[in-house]
Jmol script that loads the backbone (N, CA, C; Angstrom):
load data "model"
ATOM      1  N   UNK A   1     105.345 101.780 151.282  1.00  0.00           N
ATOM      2  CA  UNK A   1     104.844 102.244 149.993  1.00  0.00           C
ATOM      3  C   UNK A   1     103.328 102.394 150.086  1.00  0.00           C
ATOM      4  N   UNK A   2     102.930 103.519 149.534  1.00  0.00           N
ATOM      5  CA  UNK A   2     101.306 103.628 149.195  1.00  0.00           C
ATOM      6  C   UNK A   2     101.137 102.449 148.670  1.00  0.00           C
ATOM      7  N   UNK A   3      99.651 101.746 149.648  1.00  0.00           N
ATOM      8  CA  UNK A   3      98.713 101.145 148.703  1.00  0.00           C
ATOM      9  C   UNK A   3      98.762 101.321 147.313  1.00  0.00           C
ATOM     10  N   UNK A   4      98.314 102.270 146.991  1.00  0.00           N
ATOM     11  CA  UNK A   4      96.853 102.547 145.025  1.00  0.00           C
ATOM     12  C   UNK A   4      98.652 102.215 144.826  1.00  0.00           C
ATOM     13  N   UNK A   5      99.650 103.144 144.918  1.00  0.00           N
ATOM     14  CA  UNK A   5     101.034 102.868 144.503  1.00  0.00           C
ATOM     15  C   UNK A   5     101.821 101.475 143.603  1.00  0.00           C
ATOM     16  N   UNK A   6     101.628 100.741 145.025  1.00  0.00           N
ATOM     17  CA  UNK A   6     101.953  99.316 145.058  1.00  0.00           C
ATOM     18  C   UNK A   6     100.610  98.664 144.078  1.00  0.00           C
ATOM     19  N   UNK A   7     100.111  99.098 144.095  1.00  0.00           N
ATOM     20  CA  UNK A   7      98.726  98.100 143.599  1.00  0.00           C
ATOM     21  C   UNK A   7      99.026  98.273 141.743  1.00  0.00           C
ATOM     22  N   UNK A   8      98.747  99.871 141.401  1.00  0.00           N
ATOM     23  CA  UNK A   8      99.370 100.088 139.970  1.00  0.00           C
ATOM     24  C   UNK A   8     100.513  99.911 139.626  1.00  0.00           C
ATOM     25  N   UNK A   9     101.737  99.335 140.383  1.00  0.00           N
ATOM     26  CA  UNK A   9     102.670  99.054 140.061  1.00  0.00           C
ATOM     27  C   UNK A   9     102.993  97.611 139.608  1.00  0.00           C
ATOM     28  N   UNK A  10     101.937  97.082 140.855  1.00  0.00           N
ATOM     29  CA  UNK A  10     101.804  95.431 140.350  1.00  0.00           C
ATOM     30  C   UNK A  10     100.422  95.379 139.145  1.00  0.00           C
ATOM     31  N   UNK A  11      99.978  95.997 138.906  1.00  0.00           N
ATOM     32  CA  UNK A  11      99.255  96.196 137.413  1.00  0.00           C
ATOM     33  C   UNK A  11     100.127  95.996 136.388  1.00  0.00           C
ATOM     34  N   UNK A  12     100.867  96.804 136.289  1.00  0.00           N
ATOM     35  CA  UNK A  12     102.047  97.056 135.301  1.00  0.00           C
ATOM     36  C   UNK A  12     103.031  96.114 134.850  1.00  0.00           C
ATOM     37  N   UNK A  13     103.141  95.224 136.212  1.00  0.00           N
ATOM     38  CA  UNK A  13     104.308  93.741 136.501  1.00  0.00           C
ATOM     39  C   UNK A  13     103.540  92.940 135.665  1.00  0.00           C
ATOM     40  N   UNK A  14     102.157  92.976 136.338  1.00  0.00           N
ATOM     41  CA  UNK A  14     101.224  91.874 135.014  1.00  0.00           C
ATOM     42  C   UNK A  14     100.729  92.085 134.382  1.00  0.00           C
ATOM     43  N   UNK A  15     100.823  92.945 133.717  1.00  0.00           N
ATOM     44  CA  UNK A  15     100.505  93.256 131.920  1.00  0.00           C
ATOM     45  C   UNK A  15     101.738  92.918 131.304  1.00  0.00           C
ATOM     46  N   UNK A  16     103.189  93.016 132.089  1.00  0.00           N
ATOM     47  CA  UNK A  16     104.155  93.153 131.463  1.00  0.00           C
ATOM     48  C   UNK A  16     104.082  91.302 131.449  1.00  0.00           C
ATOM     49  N   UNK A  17     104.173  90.658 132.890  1.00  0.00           N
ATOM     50  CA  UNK A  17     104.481  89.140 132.347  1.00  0.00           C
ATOM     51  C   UNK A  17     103.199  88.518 131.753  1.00  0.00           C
ATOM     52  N   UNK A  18     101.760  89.427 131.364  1.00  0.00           N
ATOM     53  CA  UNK A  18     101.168  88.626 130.011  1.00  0.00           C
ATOM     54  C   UNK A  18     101.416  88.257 129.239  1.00  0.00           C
ATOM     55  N   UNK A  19     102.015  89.742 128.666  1.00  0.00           N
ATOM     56  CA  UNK A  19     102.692  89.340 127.473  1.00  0.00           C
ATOM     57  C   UNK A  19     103.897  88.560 127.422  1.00  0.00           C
ATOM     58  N   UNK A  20     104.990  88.575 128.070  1.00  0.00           N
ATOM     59  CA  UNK A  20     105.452  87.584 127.969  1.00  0.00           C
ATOM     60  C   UNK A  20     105.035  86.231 127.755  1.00  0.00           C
ATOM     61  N   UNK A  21     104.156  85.821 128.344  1.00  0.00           N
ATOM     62  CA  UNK A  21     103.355  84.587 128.514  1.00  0.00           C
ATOM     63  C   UNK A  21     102.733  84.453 127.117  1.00  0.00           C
ATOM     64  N   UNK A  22     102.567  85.535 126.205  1.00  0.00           N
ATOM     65  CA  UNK A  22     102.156  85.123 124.946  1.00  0.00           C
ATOM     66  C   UNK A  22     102.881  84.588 123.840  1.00  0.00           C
ATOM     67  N   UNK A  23     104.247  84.951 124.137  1.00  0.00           N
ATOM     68  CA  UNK A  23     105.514  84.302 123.605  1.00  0.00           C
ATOM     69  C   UNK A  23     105.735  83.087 124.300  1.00  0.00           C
ATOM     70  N   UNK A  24     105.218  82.101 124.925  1.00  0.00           N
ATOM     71  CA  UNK A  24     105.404  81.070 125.587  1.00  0.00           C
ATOM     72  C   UNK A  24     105.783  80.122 124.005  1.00  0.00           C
ATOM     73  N   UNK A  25     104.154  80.177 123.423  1.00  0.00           N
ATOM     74  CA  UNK A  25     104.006  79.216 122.446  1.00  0.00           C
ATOM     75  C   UNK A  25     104.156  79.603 121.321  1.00  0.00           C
ATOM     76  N   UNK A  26     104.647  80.991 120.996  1.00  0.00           N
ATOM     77  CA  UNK A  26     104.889  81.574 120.042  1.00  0.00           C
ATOM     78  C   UNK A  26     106.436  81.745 119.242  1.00  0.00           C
ATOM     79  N   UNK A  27     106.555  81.483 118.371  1.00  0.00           N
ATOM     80  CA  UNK A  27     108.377  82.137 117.793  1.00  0.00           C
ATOM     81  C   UNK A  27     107.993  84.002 118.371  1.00  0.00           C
ATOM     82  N   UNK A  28     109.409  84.391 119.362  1.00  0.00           N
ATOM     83  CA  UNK A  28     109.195  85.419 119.638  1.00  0.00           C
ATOM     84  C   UNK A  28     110.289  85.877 117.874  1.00  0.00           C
ATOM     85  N   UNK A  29     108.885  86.389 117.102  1.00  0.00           N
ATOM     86  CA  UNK A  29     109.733  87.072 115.598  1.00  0.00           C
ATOM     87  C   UNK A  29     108.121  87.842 115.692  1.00  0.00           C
ATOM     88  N   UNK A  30     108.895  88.862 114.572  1.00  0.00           N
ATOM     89  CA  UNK A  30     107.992  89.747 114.122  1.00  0.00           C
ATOM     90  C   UNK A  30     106.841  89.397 113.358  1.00  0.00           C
ATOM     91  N   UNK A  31     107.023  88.330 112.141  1.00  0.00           N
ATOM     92  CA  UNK A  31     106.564  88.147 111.288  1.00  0.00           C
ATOM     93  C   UNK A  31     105.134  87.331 112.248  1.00  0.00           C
ATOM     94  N   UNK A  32     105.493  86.626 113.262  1.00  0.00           N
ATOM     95  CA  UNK A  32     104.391  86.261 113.894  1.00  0.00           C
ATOM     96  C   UNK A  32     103.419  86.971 114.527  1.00  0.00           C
ATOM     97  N   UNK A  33     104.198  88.292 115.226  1.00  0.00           N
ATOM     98  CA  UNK A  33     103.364  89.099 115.761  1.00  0.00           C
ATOM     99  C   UNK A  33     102.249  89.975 114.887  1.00  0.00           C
ATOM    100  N   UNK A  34     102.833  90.327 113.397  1.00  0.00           N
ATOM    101  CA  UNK A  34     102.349  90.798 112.499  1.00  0.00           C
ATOM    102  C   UNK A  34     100.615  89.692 111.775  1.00  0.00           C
ATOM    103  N   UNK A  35     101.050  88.387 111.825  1.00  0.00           N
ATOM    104  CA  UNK A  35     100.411  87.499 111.552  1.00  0.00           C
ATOM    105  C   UNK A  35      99.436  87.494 112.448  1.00  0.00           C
ATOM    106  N   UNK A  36      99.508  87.204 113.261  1.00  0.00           N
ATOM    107  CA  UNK A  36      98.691  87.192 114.216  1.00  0.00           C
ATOM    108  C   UNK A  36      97.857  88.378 115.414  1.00  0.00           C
ATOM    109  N   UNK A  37      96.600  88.194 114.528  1.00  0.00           N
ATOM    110  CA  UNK A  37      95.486  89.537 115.193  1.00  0.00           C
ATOM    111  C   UNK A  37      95.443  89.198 116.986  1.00  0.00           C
ATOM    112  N   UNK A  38      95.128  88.232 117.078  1.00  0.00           N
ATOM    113  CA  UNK A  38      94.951  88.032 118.896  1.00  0.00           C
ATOM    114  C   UNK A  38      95.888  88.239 119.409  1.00  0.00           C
ATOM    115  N   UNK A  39      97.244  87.796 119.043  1.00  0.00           N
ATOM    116  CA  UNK A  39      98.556  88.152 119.607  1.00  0.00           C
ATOM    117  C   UNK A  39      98.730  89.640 119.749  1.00  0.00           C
ATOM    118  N   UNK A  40      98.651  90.675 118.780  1.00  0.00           N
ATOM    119  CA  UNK A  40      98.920  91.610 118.526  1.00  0.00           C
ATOM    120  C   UNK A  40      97.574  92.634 119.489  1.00  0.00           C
ATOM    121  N   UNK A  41      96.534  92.088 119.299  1.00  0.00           N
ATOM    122  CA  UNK A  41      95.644  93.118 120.394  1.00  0.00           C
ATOM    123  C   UNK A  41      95.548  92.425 121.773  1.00  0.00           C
ATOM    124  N   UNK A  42      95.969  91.416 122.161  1.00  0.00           N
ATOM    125  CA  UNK A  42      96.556  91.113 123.347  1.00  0.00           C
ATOM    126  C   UNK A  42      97.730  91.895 123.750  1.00  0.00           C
ATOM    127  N   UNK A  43      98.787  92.541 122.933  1.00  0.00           N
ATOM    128  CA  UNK A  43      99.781  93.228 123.771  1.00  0.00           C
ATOM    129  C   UNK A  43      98.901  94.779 123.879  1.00  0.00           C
ATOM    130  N   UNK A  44      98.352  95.234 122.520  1.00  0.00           N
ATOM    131  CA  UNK A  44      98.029  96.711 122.511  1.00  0.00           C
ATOM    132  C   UNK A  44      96.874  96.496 123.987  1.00  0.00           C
ATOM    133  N   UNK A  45      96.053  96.002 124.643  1.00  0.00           N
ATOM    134  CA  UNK A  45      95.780  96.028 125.560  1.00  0.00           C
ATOM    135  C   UNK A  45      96.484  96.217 126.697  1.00  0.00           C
ATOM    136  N   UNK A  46      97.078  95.230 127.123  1.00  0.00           N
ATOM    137  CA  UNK A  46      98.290  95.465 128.016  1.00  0.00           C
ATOM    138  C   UNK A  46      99.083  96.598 128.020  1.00  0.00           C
ATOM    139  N   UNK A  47      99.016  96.985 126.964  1.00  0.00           N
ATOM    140  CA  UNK A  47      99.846  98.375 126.806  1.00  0.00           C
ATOM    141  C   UNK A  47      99.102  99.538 127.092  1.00  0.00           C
ATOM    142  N   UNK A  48      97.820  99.539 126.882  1.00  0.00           N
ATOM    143  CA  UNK A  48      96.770 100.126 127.311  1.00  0.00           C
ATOM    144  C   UNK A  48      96.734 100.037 128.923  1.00  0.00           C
ATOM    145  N   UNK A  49      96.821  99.136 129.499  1.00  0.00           N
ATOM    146  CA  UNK A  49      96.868  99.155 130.955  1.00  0.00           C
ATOM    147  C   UNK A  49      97.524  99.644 131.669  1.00  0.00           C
ATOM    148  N   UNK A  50      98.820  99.609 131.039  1.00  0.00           N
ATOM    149  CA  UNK A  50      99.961  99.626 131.614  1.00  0.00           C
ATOM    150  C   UNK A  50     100.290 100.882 131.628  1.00  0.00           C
ATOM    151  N   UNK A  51      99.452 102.052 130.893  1.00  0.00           N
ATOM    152  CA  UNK A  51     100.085 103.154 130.463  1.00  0.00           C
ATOM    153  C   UNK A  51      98.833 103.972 131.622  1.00  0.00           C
ATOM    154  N   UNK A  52      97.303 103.296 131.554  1.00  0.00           N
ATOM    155  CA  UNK A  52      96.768 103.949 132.716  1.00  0.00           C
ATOM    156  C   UNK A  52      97.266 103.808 134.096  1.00  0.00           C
ATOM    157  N   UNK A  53      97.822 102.416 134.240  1.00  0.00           N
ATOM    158  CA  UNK A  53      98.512 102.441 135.920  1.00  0.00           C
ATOM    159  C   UNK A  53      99.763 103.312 135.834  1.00  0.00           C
ATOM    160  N   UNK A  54     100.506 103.804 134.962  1.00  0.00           N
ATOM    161  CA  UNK A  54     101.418 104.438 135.218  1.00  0.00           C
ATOM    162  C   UNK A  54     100.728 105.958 135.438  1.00  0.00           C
ATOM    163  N   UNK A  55     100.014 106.058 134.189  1.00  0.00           N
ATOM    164  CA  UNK A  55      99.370 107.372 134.692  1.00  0.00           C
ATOM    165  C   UNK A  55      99.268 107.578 136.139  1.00  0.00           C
ATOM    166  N   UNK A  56      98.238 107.034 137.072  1.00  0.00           N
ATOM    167  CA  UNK A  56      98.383 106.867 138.192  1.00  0.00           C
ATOM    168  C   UNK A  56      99.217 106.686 139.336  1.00  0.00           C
ATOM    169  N   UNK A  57     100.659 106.347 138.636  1.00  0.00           N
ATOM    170  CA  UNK A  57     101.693 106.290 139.643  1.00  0.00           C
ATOM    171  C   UNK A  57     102.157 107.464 139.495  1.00  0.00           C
ATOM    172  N   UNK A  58     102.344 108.135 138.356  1.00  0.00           N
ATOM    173  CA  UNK A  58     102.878 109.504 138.580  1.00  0.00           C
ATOM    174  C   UNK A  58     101.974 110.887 139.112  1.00  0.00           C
ATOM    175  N   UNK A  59     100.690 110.499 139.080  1.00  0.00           N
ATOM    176  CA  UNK A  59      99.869 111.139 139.935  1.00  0.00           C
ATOM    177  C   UNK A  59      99.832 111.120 141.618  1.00  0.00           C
ATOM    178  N   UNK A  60     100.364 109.833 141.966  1.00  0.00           N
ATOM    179  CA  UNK A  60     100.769 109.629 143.327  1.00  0.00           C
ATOM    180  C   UNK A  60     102.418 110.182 143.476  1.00  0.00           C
ATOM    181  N   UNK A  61     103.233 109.751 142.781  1.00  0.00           N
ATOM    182  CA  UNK A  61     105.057 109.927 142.951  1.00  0.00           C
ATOM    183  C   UNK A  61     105.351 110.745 141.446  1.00  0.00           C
ATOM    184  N   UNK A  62     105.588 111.822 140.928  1.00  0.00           N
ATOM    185  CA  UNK A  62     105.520 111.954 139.735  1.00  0.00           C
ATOM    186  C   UNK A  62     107.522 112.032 139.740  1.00  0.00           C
ATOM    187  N   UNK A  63     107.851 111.658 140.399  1.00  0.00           N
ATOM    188  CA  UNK A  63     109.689 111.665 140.707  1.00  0.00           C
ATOM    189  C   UNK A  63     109.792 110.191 140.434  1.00  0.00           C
ATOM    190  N   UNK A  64     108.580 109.327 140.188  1.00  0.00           N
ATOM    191  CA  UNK A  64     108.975 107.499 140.424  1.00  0.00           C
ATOM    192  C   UNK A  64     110.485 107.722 139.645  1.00  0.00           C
ATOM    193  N   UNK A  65     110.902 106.433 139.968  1.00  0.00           N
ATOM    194  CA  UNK A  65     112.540 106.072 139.657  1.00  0.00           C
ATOM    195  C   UNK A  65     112.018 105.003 138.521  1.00  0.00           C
ATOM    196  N   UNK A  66     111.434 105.562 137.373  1.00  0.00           N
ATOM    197  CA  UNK A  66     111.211 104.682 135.826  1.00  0.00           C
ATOM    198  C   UNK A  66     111.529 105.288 135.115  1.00  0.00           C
ATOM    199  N   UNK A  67     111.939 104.782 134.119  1.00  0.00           N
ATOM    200  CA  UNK A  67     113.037 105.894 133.017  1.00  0.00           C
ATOM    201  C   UNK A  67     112.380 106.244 132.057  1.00  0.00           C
ATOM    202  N   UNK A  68     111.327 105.939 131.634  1.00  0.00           N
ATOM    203  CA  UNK A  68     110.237 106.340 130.639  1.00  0.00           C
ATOM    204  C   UNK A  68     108.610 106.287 131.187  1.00  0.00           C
ATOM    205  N   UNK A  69     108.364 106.545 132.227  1.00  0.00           N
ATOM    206  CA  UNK A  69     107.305 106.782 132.718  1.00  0.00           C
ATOM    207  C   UNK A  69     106.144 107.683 132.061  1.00  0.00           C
ATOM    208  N   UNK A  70     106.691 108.848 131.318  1.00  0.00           N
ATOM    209  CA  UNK A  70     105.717 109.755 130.520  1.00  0.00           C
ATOM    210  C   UNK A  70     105.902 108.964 129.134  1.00  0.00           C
ATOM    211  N   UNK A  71     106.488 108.102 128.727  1.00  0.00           N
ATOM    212  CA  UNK A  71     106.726 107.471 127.599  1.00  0.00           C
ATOM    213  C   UNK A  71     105.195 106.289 127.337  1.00  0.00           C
ATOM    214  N   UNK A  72     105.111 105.684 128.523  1.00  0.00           N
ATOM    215  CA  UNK A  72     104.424 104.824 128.975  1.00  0.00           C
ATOM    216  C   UNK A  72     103.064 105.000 128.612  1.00  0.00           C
ATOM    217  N   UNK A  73     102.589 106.222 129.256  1.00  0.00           N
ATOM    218  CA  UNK A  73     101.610 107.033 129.634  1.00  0.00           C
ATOM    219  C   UNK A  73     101.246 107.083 128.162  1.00  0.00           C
ATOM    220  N   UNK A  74     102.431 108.186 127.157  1.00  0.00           N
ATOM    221  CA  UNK A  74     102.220 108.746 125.965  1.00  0.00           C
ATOM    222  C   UNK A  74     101.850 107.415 125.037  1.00  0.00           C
ATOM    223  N   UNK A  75     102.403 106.663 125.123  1.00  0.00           N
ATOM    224  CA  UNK A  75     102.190 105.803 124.222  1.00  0.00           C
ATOM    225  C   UNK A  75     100.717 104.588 124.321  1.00  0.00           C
ATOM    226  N   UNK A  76     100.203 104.365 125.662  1.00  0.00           N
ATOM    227  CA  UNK A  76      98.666 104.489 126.075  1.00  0.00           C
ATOM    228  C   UNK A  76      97.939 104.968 125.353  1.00  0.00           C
ATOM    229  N   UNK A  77      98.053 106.354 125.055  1.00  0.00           N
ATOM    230  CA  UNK A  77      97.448 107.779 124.527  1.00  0.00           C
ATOM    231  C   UNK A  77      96.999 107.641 122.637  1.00  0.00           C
ATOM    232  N   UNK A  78      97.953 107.174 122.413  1.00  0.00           N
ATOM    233  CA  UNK A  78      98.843 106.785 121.220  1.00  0.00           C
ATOM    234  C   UNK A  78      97.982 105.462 120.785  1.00  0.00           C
ATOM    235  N   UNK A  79      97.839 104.100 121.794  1.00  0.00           N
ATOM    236  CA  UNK A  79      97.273 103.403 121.645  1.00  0.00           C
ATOM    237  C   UNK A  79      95.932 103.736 121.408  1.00  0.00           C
ATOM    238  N   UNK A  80      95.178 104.560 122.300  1.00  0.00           N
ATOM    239  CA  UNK A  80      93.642 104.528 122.014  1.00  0.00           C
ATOM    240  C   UNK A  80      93.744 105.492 120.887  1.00  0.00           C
ATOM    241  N   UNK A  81      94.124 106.525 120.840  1.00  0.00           N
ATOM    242  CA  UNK A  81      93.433 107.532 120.265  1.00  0.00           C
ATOM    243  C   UNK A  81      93.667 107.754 119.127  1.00  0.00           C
ATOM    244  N   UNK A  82      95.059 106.878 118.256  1.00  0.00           N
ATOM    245  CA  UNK A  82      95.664 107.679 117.152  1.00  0.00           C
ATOM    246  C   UNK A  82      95.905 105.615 116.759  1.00  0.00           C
ATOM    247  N   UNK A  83      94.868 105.177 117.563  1.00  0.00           N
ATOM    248  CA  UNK A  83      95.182 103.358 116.507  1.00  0.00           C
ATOM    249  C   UNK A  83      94.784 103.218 115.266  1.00  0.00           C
ATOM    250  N   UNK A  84      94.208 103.937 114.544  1.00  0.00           N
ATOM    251  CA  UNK A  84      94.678 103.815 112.472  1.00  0.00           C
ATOM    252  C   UNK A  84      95.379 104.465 112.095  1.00  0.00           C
ATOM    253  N   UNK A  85      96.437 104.520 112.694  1.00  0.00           N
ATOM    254  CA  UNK A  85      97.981 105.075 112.587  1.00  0.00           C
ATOM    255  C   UNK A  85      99.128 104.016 113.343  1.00  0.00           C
ATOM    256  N   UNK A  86      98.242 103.302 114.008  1.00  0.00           N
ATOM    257  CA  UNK A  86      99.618 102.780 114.783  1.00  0.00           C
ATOM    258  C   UNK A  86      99.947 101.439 114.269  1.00  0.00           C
ATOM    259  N   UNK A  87     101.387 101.704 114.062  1.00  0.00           N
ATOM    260  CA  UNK A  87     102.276  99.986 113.081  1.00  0.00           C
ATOM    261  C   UNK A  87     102.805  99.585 113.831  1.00  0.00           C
ATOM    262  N   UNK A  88     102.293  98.437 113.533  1.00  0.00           N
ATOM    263  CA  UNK A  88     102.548  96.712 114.188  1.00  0.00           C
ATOM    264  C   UNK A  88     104.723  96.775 114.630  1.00  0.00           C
ATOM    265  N   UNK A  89     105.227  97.901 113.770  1.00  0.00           N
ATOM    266  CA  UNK A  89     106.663  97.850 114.404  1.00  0.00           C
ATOM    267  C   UNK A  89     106.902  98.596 115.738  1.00  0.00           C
ATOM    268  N   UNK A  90     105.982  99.855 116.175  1.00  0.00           N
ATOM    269  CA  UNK A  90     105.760 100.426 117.155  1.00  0.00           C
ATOM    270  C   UNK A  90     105.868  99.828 118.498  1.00  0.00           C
ATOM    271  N   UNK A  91     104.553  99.245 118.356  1.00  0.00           N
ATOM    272  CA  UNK A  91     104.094  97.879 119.526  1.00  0.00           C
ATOM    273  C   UNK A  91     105.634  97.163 119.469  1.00  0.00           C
ATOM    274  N   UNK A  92     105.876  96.642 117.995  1.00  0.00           N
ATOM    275  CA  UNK A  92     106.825  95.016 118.364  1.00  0.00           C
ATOM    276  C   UNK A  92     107.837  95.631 118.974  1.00  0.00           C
ATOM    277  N   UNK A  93     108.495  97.079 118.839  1.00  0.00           N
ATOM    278  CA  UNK A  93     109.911  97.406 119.370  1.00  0.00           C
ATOM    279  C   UNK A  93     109.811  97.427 120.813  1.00  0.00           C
ATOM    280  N   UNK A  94     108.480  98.288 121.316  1.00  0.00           N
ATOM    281  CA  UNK A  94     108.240  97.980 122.713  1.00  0.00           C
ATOM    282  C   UNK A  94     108.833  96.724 123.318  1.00  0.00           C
ATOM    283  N   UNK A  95     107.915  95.987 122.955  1.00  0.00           N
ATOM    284  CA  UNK A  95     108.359  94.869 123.576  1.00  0.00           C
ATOM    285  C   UNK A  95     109.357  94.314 123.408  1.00  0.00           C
ATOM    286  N   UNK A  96     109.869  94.336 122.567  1.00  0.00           N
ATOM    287  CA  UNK A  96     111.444  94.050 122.533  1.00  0.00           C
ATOM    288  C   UNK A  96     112.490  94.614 122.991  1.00  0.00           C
ATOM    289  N   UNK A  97     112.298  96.007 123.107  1.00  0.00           N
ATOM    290  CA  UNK A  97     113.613  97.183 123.452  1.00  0.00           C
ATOM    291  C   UNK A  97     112.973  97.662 124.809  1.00  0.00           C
ATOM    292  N   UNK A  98     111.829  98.152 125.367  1.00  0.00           N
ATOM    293  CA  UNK A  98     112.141  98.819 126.332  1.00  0.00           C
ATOM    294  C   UNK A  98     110.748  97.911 127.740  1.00  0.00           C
ATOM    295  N   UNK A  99     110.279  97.013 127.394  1.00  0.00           N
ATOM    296  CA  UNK A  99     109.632  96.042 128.467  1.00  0.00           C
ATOM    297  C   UNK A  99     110.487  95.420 128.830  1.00  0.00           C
ATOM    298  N   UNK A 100     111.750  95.026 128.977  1.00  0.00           N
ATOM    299  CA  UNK A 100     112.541  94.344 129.952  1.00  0.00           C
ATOM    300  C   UNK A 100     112.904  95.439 130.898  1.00  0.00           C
ATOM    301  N   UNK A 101     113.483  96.544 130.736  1.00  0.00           N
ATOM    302  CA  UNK A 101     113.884  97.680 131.530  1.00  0.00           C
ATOM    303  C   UNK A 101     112.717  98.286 132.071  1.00  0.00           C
ATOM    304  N   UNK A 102     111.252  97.960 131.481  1.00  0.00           N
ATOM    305  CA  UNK A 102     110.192  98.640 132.451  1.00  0.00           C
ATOM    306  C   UNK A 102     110.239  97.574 133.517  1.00  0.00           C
ATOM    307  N   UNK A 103     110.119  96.399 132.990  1.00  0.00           N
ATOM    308  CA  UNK A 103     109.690  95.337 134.083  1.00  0.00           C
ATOM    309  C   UNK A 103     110.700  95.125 135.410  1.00  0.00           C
ATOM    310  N   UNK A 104     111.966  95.415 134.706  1.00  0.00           N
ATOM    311  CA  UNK A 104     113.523  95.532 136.051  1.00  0.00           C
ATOM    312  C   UNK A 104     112.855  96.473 137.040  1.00  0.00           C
ATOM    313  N   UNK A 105     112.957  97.579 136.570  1.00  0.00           N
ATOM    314  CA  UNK A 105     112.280  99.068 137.164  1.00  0.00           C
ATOM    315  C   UNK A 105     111.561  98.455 138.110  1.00  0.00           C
ATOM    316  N   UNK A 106     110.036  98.004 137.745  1.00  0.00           N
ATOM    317  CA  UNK A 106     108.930  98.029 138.418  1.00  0.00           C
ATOM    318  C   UNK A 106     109.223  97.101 139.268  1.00  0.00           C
ATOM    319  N   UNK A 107     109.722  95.915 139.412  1.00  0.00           N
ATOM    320  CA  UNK A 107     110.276  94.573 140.082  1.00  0.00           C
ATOM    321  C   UNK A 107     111.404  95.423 141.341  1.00  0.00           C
ATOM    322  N   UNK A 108     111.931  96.471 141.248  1.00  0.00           N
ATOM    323  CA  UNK A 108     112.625  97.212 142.187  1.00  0.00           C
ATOM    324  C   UNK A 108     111.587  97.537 143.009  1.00  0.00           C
ATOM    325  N   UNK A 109     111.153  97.991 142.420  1.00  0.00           N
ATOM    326  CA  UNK A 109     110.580  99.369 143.638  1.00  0.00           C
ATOM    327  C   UNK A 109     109.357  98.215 144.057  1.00  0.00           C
ATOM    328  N   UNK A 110     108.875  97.131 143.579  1.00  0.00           N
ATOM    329  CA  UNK A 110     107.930  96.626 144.458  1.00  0.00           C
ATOM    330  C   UNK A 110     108.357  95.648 145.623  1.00  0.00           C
ATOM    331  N   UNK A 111     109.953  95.611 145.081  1.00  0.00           N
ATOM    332  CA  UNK A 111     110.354  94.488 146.381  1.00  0.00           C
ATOM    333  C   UNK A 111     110.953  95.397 147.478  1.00  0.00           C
ATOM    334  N   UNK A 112     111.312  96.792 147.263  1.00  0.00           N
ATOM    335  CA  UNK A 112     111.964  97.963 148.095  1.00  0.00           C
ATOM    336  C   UNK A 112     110.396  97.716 149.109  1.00  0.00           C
ATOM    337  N   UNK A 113     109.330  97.530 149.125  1.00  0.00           N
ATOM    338  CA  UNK A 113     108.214  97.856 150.075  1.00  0.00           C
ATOM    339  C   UNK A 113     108.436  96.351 151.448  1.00  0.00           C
TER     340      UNK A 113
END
end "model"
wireframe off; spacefill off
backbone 0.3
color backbone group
């Protein structure tokens, strides 16, 4: 596997188990994530990251084997540019519905190297 490849891919692994790690001490519920400002721009960061290293992986492999890869990217996009628009249910579904299946994904292809 490319280096920059492998490198933004393991970007992506740890933004993804940050956040997890922020639910350590937290009730993983909404009402907390909503409550809580640090919690909540702790993930939109990560999500921010996560959407430039993907950028970058599909600039290297734009075929990667991730099932929402332009999703990733778009929603990055979404994060910076259009955030006094963006609701706290947006972010929370992420992480609930489709960061386990990014993180499977990315956990493949970095142990395939």
């Amino acid at each position: 596997m490319d280096r920059k490849l492998y490198k933004y891919l393991s970007d992506i692994l740890s933004s993804i188990l940050e956040i997890e790690s922020f639910m350590v001490d937290r009730p993983k519920e909404y009402a907390t994530f909503c409550n809580d400002t640090l919690f909540r721009r702790g993930i939109e960061r990560n999500i921010e990251i996560m959407g430039e290293a993907m950028n970058q992986v599909l600039k290297i492999n734009p075929d990667i084997s991730i099932t929402a890869a332009r999703k990733v990217v778009d929603t990055r996009n979404f994060v910076i540019h259009a955030y006094d628009s963006l609701k706290p249910d947006i972010l929370w579904g992420i992480v609930i519905n489709h960061l386990p299946l990014l993180k499977k994904e990315v956990s493949i292809l970095l142990n395939q190297e």
